[in-house]
Steps between C-alpha positions, in 0.01 A plus 500: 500500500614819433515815725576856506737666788628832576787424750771669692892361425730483789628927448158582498410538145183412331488211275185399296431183305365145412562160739360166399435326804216235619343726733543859710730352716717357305535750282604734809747239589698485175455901510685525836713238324625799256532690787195675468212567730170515283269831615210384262463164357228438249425224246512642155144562347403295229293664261217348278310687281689865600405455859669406789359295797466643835398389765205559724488702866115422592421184708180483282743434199656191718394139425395304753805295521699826535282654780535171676874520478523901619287414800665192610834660439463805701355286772827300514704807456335654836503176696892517420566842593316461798743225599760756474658384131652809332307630186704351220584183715085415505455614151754233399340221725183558350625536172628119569156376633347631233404254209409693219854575313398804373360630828824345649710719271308809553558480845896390478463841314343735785772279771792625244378860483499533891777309544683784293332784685178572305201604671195240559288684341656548164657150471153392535358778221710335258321223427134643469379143334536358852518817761186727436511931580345430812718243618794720427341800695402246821878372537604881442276621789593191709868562481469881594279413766729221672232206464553335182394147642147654619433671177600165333261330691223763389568508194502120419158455680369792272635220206349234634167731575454627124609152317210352705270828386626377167436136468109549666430789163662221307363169637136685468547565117713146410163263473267791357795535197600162478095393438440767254811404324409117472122579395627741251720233375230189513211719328786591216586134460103425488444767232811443277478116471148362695239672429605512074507156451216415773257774230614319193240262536241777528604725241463169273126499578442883333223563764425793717714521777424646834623830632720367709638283264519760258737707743712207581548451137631877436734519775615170470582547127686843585690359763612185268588710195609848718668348796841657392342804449344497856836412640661824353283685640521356835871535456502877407236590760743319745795662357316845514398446852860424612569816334286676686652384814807612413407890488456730802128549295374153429606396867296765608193421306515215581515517867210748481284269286588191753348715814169519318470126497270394802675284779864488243550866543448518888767209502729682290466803743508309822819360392626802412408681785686161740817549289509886553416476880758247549740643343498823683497312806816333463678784372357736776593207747882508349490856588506640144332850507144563333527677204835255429265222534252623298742523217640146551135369496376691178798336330356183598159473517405313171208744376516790283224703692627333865857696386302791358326522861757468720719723290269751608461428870910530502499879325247585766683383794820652357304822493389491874154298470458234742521132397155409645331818255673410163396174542124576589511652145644183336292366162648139587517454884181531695460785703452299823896433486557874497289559810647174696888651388367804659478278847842364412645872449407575787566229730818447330454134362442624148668133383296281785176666384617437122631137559104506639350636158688238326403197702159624502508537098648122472241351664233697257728396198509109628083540552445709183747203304257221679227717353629511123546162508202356647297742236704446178494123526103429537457799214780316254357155546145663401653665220706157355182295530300737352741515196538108509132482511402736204762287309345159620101613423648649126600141417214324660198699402565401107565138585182479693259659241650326196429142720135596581437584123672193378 
């Protein structure tokens, strides 16, 4: 693999280049080989089609398997410090326990970088794939603060607490998707190759043919001779659609069209709302100042109009307006969070009373999931056999006249 370093040589000078080395750390090693100590290492982009790859900085960007690995890590990683290992001496433990080679190398990495003198902070920012903003910030505000191993420990329960927010949204929608996908594909297979030769025999007769039959006959013929042509246009539509999710406007028309669906847009702002409020907890737990927090969490939140919103909150409290009153005038958060962060402003538990909202908000995303479900699968069993039925009766209803009149 090959990376990029700007290094310092032994009389100080600076010294940029290429190293070819199987991972971070060993391309540091055969750097300090040269006697050179690397400032920034970076593997070389590779570009395809005139772009580059970068990676990600959101936790909403991380896959599962990722998010599992950041949360168990940093729980390891505080357990160690708290048993008194040095920094880079428990990074390189639990680089070693760690199974995943890539992982393992990313974190050989972040040991190397402190071991030569670099902050926490910024060994960790350079490798946004694995490390997202707020992770960075959290260790940042952990090592000014004196109590890394106690924002570790936050921070890898807030993981733990979102991947779980995560898998309920996505456990809810898996069956609903996975039947409409197989009925979609059994009514295509019925109408492309069935249903054609099962109305051979009827068209042979040259009699009137039911309604029904009649319909079944038209689609059945468009989907046989079309099908390509329908695919196309599913293809485009889902082209155009991904798209539209790539642009600061489509995402946002989007999101606004999803709130107007009954029951799917209050789970799509209850789990926005859970992610926000927990957020702000743990970084106002780590001791990371309001308005700083704010800006970590609009970077992250995972919604156009969620960033929009909280964009504005932040300009407000930079301008002298409580935290409680910009968020009473939010378009996305309810205006019963502003009123409780008024208690928490005052009392001075602002994150307690946050880390509150959130729970709260989990437990209406796990009913409102529970709810989806439990409505979607009654209403798309209706709808197959419906379908399945129509097709059925078309086929039948010509079979049984054509025997009574013979």
């Amino acid at each position: 693999m090959l990376y990029r370093y700007v290094a310092l040589d032994s009389s100080g000078k600076t010294a940029a280049g290429t190293a070819e080395a199987g991972s971070p750390a060993d391309a540091r090693a055969l750097l300090r080989d040269r006697g050179l100590m690397a400032h920034t290492l970076d593997e070389a982009v590779r570009k395809e089609g005139g772009r580059g790859r970068r990676g990600e900085v959101s936790w909403t960007n991380l896959s599962g398997k990722r998010l599992d690995l950041l949360a168990q890590a940093v729980r390891h990683l505080a357990l160690l410090l708290r048993a008194g290992l040095p920094l880079a001496q428990a990074l390189t433990v639990l680089a070693h326990e760690t199974r995943d080679s890539s992982f393992r190398s990313v974190l050989e990495d972040v040991a190397c970088r402190v071991r030569e003198g670099m902050a926490i902070d910024e060994a960790l920012s350079s490798h946004p794939r694995y490390f997202p903003e707020l992770f960075v910030h959290v260790a940042r505000a952990g090592v000014q603060a004196g109590e890394l191993p106690k924002v570790l420990v936050e921070v890898a329960a807030y993981y733990a607490r979102q991947k779980k927010l995560r898998d309920r949204v996505v456990s809810a929608l898996t069956y609903p998707a996975l039947m409409c996908l197989v009925g979609a594909l059994v009514l295509v297979f019925l109408l492309a190759f069935v249903v054609p030769r099962v109305t051979e025999v009827l068209l042979a007769e040259k009699r009137a043919l039911p309604w029904p039959t009649e319909v079944l006959l038209v689609v059945s013929g468009f989907v046989s001779q079309y099908w390509y042509l329908a695919l196309g246009i599913a293809t485009m539509a889902a082209m155009g659609l991904g798209w539209l999710r790539r642009t600061t406007f489509g995402r946002r028309m989007i999101e606004r069209s999803l709130l107007l669906v009954p029951v799917l847009g209050n789970l799509y702002r209850h789990q926005a709302v859970a992610r926000w409020s927990g957020t702000m907890a743990t970084l106002l737990a780590s001791g990371i100042p309001v308005a700083q927090a704010l800006g970590v969490v609009r970077g992250t939140a995972g919604s156009v109009l969620l960033a929009e919103d909280i964009g504005r909150i932040e300009r407000e409290v930079v301008e002298g307006v409580s935290f409680s009153e910009a968020v009473k005038r939010s378009r996305i958060l309810p205006s019963s969070v502003g009123f409780v962060a008024g208690v928490g402003e005052e009392a001075g538990d602002l994150d307690k009373v946050l880390r509150e909202v959130a729970d709260s908000f989990n437990e209406e995303v796990d009913v409102t999931s529970s709810r989806l479900t439990d409505l979607l699968n009654p209403v798309l069993i209706v709808v197959l056999g419906l379908v399945v039925g129509f097709i059925v009766a078309a086929i039948l209803l010509p079979i049984t006249d054509f025997s009574q009149i013979r």
